[in-house]
N, C-alpha and C positions, 0 to 999 in steps of 0.2 A: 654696361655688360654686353658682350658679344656674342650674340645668336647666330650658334652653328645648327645645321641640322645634318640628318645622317638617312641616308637611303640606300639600302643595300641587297642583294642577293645571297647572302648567310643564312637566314631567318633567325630564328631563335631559341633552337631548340638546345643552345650548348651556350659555352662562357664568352663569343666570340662579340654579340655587340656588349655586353658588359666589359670585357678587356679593352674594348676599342673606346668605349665613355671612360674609364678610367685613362685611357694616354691621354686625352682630350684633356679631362681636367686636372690631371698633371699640370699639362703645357699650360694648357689658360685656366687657371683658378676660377675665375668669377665668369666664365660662359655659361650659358644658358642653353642645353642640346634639347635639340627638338626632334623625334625620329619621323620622319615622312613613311618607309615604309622598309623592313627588311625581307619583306618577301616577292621583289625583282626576280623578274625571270632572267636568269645568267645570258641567254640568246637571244633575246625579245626584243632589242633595243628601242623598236619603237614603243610598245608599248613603257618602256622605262623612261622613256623623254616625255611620253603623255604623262605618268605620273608626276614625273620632275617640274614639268615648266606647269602641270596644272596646280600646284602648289605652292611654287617659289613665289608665285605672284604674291599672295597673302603675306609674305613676309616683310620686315621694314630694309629701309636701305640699311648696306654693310654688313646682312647677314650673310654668310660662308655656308655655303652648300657643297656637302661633301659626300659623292657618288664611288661607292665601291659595286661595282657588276663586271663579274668574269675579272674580276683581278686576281683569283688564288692559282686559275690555272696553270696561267704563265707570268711569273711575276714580269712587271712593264719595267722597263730602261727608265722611262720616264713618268711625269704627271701632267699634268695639265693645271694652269690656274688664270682662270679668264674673269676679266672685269664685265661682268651685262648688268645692265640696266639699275647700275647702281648698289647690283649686287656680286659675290662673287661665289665663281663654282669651279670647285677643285673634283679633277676626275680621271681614268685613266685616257690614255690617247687612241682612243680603241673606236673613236666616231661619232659618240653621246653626246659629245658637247656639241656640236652644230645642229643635229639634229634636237637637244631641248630649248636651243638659242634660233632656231632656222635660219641662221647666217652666219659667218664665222665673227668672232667681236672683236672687234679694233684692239683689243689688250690682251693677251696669251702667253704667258709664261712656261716654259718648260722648266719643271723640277724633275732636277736628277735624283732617283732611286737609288742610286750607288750610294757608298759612302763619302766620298768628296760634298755634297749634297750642294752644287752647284745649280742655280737658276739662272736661265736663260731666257732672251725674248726672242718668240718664235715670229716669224714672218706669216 
């Protein structure tokens, strides 16, 4: 079974991480979602790579860490999905990911946001 976890800046005060657990296990039946924290501050970014990388460590390899902060603003062209340390974290391309990785990770995917829903390796 495949341990996703979810950290977000929504909070919780409406249907928005329960819609977003329901597309999840739609898509993957037998995952196991783990919430790290949906109360990110939408600006903060460091503070939100402190919470992220102070967390993802505890988890086993292959678990999918999935960061939604300051995505509703402007919806993003793209995603991001980078392979670290045997784990992987899907996020928007807005800076987060180097900063919870402190380096850029040899693996990076660009998912397209459009409907085409082409992926790409980013340099």
């Amino acid at each position: 079974m495949p341990a996703l976890t979810l950290s977000t800046d929504i909070g919780q005060s409406d249907y928005l991480v329960g819609a977003i657990k329901g597309q999840l296990v739609s898509a993957v039946p037998n995952c196991n979602i783990a919430d790290i924290t949906h109360q990110l501050s939408p600006y903060n970014y460091q503070q939100a790579a402190y919470v992220c990388k102070s967390a993802f460590k505890y988890f086993p390899a292959g678990t999918f860490h999935i960061i939604i902060i300051n995505f509703f603003e402007k919806a993003p062209n793209h995603l991001l999905l980078a392979e670290y340390n045997q784990q992987y974290i899907i996020c928007p391309d807005n800076g987060i990911l180097t900063m919870i990785t402190g380096t850029k990770p040899s693996k990076i995917f660009g998912i397209n946001t459009q409907q085409n829903g082409k992926c790409t390796l980013l340099d």
